[in-house]
C-alpha positions in Angstrom: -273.8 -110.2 20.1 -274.0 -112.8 22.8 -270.5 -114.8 23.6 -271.4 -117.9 21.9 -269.0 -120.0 23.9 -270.7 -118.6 27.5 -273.8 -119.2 26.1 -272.9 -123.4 25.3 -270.8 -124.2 28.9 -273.7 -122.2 30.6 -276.0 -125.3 29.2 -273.2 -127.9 29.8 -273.7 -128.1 33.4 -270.7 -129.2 35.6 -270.9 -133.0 34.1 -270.4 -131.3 30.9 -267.7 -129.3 32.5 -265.7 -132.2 33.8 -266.3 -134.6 30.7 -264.8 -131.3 28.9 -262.1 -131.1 31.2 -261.2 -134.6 31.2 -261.4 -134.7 27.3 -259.4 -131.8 27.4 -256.5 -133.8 29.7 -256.6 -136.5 27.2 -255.9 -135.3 24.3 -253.3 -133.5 25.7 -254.4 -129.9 25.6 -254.6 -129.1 29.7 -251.8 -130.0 31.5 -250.3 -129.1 35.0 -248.0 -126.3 35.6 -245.2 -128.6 36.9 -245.0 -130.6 33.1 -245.2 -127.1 31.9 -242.3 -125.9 33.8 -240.1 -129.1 33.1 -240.7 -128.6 29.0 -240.0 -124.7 29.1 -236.4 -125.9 31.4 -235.8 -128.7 28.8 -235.9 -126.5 26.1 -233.4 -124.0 27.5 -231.3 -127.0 28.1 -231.6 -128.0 24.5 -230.9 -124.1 23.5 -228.0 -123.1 25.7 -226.5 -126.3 24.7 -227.0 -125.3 20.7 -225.5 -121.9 21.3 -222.4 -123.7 22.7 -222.5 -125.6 19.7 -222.7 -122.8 17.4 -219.5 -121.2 19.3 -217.4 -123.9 18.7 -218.3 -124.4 14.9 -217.9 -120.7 14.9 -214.4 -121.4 16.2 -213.0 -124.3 13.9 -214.5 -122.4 11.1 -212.4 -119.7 12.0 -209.2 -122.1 12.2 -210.2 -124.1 9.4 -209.4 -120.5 7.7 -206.9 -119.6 8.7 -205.3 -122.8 7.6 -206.7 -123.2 4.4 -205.2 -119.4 4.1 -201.5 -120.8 5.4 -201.6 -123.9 3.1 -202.5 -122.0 -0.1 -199.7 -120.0 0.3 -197.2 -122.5 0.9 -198.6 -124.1 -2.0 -198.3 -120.6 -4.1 -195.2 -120.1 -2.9 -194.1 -124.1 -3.8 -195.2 -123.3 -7.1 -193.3 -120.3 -7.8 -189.9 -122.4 -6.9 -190.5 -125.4 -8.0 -186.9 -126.6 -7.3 -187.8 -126.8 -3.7 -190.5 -129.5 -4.7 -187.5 -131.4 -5.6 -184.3 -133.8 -4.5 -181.7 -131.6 -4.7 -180.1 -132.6 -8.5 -176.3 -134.3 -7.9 -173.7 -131.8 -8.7 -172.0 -132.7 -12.0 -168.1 -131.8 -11.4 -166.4 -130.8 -14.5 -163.1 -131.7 -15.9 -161.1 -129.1 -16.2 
């Protein structure tokens, strides 16, 4: 079976060929190798700067933890002596 595709730009000519080519410029599918280059470098840009990101999230979260770890504790511990939550009560002297 005959390549369908050869078979239509052989019949185009080159006018057909350069109104394809231009079409093809406009609408955005053909572009140079230099805008090509500049969206593949933007994009690492863009990624190198999310996997930074992603570190440092990785980071606080591994604070924000630890924290949350030390606070619950203190808060256990508050609530297993509660007379440290409190003034300390006036001593009541006795007359003996």
């Amino acid at each position: 079976m005959p390549d369908i595709t050869a078979l239509v730009v052989r019949d185009w000519g080159v006018g057909g060929l350069l109104t394809f080519c231009i079409i093809l410029i406009l609408v955005g599918k053909l572009t140079p190798r230099s805008v090509l280059d500049d969206v593949i470098d933007d994009r690492n840009k863009w990624r190198d700067l999310a996997m930074k990101l992603t570190d440092q999230v990785d980071q606080l979260l591994t604070v924000a933890r630890a924290t949350e770890q030390t606070l619950r504790i203190i808060q256990t511990s508050s609530i297993l002596r509660p007379e440290t939550n409190h003034a300390p009560s006036p001593s009541v002297e006795s007359d003996t």
